[in-house]
N, C-alpha and C positions, 0 to 999 in steps of 0.2 A: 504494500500500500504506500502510494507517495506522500512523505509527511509533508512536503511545502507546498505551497500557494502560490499560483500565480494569479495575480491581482489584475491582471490589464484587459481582463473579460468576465464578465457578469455582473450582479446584481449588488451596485457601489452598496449600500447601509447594508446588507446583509454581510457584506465581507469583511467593512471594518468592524460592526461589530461581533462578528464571530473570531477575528482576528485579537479583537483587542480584552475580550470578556478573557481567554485564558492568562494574559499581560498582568489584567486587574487579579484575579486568583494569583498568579504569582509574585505580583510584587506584594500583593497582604503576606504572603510567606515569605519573604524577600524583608519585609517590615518589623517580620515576627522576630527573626534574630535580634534587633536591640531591643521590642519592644519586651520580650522576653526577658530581658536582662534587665531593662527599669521595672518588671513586675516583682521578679526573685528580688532582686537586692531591696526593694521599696519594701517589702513586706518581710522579708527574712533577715535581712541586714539592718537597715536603718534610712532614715532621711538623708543623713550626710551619702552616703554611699550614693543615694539614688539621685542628689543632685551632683555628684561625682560623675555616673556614668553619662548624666542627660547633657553636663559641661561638654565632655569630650565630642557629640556629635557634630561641636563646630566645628571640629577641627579632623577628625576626621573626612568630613567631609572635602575638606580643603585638596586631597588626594583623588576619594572617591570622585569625584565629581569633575575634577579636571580627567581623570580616566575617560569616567564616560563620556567625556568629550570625544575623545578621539575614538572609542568603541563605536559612537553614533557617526564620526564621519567614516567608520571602516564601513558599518551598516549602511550609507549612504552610496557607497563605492560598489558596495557589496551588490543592494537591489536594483540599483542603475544598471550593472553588468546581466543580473540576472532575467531584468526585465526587456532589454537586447539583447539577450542570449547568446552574449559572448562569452563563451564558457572559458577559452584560456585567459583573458581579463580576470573572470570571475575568480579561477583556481589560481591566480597569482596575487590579486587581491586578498584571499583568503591564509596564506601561505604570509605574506606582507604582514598582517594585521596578526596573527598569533606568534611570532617572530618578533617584532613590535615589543609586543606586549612580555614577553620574557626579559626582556631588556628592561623594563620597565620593573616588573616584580623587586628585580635589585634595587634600581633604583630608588622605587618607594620607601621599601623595606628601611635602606641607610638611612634615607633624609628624613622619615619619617620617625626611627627611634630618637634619632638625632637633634629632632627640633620638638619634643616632646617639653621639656621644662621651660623654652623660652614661649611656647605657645601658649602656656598655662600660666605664662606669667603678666604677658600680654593681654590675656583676659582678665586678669586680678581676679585670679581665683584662691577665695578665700582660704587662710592657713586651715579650718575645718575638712576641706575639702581638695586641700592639693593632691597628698601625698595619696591618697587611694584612685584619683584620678589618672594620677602619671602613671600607678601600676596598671590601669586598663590600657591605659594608651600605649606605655611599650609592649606587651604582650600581644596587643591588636596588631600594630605593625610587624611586628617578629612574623606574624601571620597572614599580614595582607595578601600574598599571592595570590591565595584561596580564592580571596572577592576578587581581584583581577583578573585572572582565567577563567572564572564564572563570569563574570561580566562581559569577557568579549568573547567567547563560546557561545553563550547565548545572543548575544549580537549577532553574528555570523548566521544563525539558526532562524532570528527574527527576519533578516533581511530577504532570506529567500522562501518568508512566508509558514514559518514553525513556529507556533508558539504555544504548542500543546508539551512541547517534551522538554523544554526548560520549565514550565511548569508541576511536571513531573517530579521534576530534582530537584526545585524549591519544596513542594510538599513534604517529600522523603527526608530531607536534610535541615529543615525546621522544625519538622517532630525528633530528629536525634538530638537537636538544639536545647529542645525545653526537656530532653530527658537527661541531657550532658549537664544543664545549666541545678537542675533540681539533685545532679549527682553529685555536683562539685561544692556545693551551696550548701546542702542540708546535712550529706553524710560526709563528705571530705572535710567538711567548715573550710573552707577555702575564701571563700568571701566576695568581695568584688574579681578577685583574677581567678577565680573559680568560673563567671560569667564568661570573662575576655577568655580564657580557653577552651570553652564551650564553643565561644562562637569559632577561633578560629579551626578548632576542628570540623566542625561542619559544614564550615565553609570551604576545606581541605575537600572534602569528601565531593563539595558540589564540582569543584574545580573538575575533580579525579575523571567525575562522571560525563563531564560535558567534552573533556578531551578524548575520554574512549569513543563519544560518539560522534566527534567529527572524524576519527581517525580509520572508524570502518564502517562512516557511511558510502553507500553506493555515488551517490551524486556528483557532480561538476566540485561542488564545496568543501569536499573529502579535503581533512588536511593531511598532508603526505608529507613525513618525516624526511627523504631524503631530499625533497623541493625545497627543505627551509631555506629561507630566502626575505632580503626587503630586496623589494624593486623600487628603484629610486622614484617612478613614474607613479606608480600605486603610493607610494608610502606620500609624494606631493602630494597628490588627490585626495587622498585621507584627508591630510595635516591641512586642505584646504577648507575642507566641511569643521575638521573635529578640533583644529587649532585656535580658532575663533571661537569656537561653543565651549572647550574646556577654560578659554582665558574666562569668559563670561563666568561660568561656572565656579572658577577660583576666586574672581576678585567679588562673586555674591557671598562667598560662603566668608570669604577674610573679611566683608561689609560684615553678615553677621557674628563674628569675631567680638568685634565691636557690639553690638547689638547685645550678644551674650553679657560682653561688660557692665552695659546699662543695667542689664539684670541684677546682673554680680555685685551689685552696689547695695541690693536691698537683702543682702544674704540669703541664706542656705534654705531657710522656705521658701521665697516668691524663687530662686532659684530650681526649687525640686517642681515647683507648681508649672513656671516654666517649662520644665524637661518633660512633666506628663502635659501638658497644651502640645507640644510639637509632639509628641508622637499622637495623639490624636488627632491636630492637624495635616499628617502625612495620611494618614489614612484617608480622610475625608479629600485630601488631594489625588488619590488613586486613581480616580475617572482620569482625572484632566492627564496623570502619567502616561495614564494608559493610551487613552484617545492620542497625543503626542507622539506615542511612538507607533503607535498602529497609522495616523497617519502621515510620519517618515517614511513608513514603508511601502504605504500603497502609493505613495505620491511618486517616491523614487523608483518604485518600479514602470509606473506610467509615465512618469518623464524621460527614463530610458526608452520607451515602448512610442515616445511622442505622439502620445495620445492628450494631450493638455486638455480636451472638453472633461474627460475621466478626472484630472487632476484638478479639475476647477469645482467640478461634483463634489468631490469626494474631500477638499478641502469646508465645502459650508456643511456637510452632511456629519463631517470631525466634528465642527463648532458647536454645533447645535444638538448631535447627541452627548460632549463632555455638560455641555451645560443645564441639560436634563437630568444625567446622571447626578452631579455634584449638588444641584438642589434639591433634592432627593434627600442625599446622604446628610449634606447640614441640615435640613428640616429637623431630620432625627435627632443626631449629634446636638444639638441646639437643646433638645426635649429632654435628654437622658444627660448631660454635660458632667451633672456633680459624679450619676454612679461611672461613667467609663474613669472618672480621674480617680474612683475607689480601687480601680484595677490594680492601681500601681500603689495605693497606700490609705492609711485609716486615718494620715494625722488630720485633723476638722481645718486647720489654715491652711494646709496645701490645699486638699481637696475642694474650700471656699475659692481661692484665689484662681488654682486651677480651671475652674469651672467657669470664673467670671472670664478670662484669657480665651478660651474657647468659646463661648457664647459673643463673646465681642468682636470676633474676625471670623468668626465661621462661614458667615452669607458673605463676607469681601472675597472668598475665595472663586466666585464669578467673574469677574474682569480679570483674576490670576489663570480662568479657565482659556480666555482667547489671547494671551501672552500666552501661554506655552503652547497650544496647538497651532497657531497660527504660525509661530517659531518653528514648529516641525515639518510642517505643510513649505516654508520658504527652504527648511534646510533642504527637503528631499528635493528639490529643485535647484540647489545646487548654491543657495543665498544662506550662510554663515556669520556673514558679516554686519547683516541690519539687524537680525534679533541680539546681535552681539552687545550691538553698540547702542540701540533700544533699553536692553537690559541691566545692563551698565548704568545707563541714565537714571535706569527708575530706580531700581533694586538697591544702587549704594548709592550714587548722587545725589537725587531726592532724599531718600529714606536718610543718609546720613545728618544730612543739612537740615531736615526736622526734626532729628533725636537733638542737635548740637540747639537748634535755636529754644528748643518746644522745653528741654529740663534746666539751661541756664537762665533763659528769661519770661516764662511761661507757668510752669511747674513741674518738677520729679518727682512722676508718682509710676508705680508699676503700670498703671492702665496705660497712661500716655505714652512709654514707653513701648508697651506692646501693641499700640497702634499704629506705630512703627511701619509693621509688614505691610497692614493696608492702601496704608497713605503709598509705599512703593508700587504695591501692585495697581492700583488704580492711575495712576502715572504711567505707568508700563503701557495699559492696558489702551490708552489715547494713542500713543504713539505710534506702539504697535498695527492699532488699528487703522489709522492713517498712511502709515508707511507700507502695509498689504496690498491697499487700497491704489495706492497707485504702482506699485511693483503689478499688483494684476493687470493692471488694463495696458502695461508698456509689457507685459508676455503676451497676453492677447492679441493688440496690436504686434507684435513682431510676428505671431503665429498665422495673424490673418493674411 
């Protein structure tokens, strides 16, 4: 049975979203590794721990996310070729991008145990809460690999229209998660670096599984060990889609760096309340991931296939079901705020302060819906550079310049500060929209 998809014939809303519903299931397990880890420690360990771990996702991400910058312009390379059916582009693209990415495992790996304390110090995170913090963080990098050959395995797999059998191995490998994390936690008493090698083992495992499966798949995307190779042609074309989306990516996540800090001011509870609002946040942002990358891929494959009437479809048809999905999701989220933040713990101020963080940016996550799909819809078409420089604007320029004016001559309070994200994304969301808006009708017009 052929597990990928080609997207450049049939029935546009039925493909992205059949395409992107397995994305949503998997990035919920994809979520569950740290979210996993704020419920153990929050509830078995302690408060400090749990605003220990929820600290570190700044900064991990700082890594993560410039990754998948470039996993997303490998994926863009990747369904271009497969959506023209140039199959030895494709198998050198594929061969490019997990050769790449070995190079990189190192590299993370160092810079990342490496820049662990001045990161942390950077954030002024509190003496409460450093020194459990750094243990998560070196031990996660020692590990990163894991997520990185996960991440662009499954890239490789999304591009040519898979997205059932990464989610296979997020399932598998989030359930060894919450059973590695309850082992290392409860009966080892291992503590917070009981979490961090939970996660990195599982994510070791996701890694294991996604290489065995490029390595004897039948198809064009087979990756073949004695091919290893960058081609300098494939590895440009990548670093043109994914060098601009990962810059983007690093200087949001170093914005919130910052952001973190504004937290960090009000200590270790609006910190832990903090860290359960973003992972409840990420969830409730699921649709919009998913829609984003389900339409990267159906876009990149019919802009290879140049069929642009498909790409023009299937770009409003993205918009408009992330944005059904996610009002949906907050309605709930909104309803239920205090018990999801009981997930992660009992203390009554987390779980108040928590709860208000959530309910106050939940519905803003609507104008965050058409920044990122609209960004995916421009990348699969080969533009990198506008959502780049869009996102930039809103996410750290705006967003900074009203955390700087709003708590020195306005007031510093946790709300105002957590309205923060809003005020970027609604910024984003003008710009974005307007800069679509004439980027389509100058493809149009050239197409016509």
């Amino acid at each position: 049975m052929k597990k990928e998809q080609d997207m450049t014939s049939g029935p546009i809303g039925r493909q992205i979203l059949m395409f992107a519903l397995p994305l949503m299931f998997g990035n919920v397990f994809q979520l569950l590794y740290n979210t996993v880890d704020s419920i153990v420690v929050g509830n078995f360990v302690g408060t400090q721990a749990l605003a220990a771990v929820g600290s570190t996702s700044m900064i991990t991400n700082l890594a993560i996310f410039f990754f998948n910058g470039f996993s997303t312009g490998a994926g863009v390379v990747i369904s271009n070729a497969y959506g023209a059916e140039d199959w030895k582009r494709l198998h050198t693209a594929v061969e490019t991008a997990v050769t790449t990415t070995f190079i990189c495992c190192a590299l993370f790996t160092f810079l990342g145990i490496r820049s662990v304390n001045f990161m942390l110090r950077l954030m002024d995170t509190p003496d409460d809460v450093f020194d459990q913090a750094a243990v998560y963080l070196v031990i996660y990098f020692a590990g990163v690999s894991g997520l990185l050959l996960y991440n662009m395995g499954s890239a490789i797999l999304r591009a040519v229209g898979d997205s059932r059998r990464p989610l296979i191995l997020l399932i598998i490998t989030s359930i060894a998660n919450i059973f590695l994390d309850l082992q290392f936690v409860l009966q080892f008493g291992l503590g917070i670096a009981g979490v961090a090698y939970a996660t990195i083992i599982a994510q070791g495992i996701s890694a294991a599984a996604v290489m065995f499966l490029l390595t004897v798949e039948k198809g064009e995307f087979r990756f073949v060990w004695k091919d290893i190779q960058i081609n300098r042609a494939e590895f440009g074309n990548i670093m043109k889609i994914g060098l601009p989306t990962g810059i983007q990516s690093v200087i949001t996540s170093f914005s919130n760096v910052f952001v973190q800090g504004y937290i960090n001011y009000f200590g270790s509870t609006i910190m832990a309340s903090w860290s359960c609002y973003n992972k409840v946040d990420s969830f409730i942002f699921l649709p919009v991931q998913s829609m984003a990358m389900a339409a990267t891929t159906f876009v990149g494959q019919n802009n290879g296939a140049k069929k642009i009437d498909r790409v023009n479809k299937g770009t409003k048809v993205s918009v408009y079901m992330s944005l059904v999905l996610t009002l949906a999701t907050s309605a709930v989220i909104w309803i239920v705020a205090p018990q999801t933040i009981e997930l992660f713990t009992d203390d009554p101020a987390v779980v108040t302060s928590g709860a208000m963080f959530v309910r106050m940016n939940c519905f803003f996550l609507l104008p965050n819906d058409v920044n990122h799909v609209l960004a995916g819809c421009l990348r699969g078409r080969g533009d990198s550079i506008g959502p780049m420089v869009i996102m930039l604007i809103g996410f750290v320029a705006v967003r900074q310049t009203y955390l700087f004016f709003i708590t020195r001559f306005v007031m510093n309070t946790a709300q105002v500060v957590g309205f923060g994200y809003p005020v970027g994304w609604m910024a984003t969301c003008t710009m974005e929209v307007l800069y679509f808006l004439k980027h389509w009708k100058r493809r149009e017009a050239a197409a016509a």
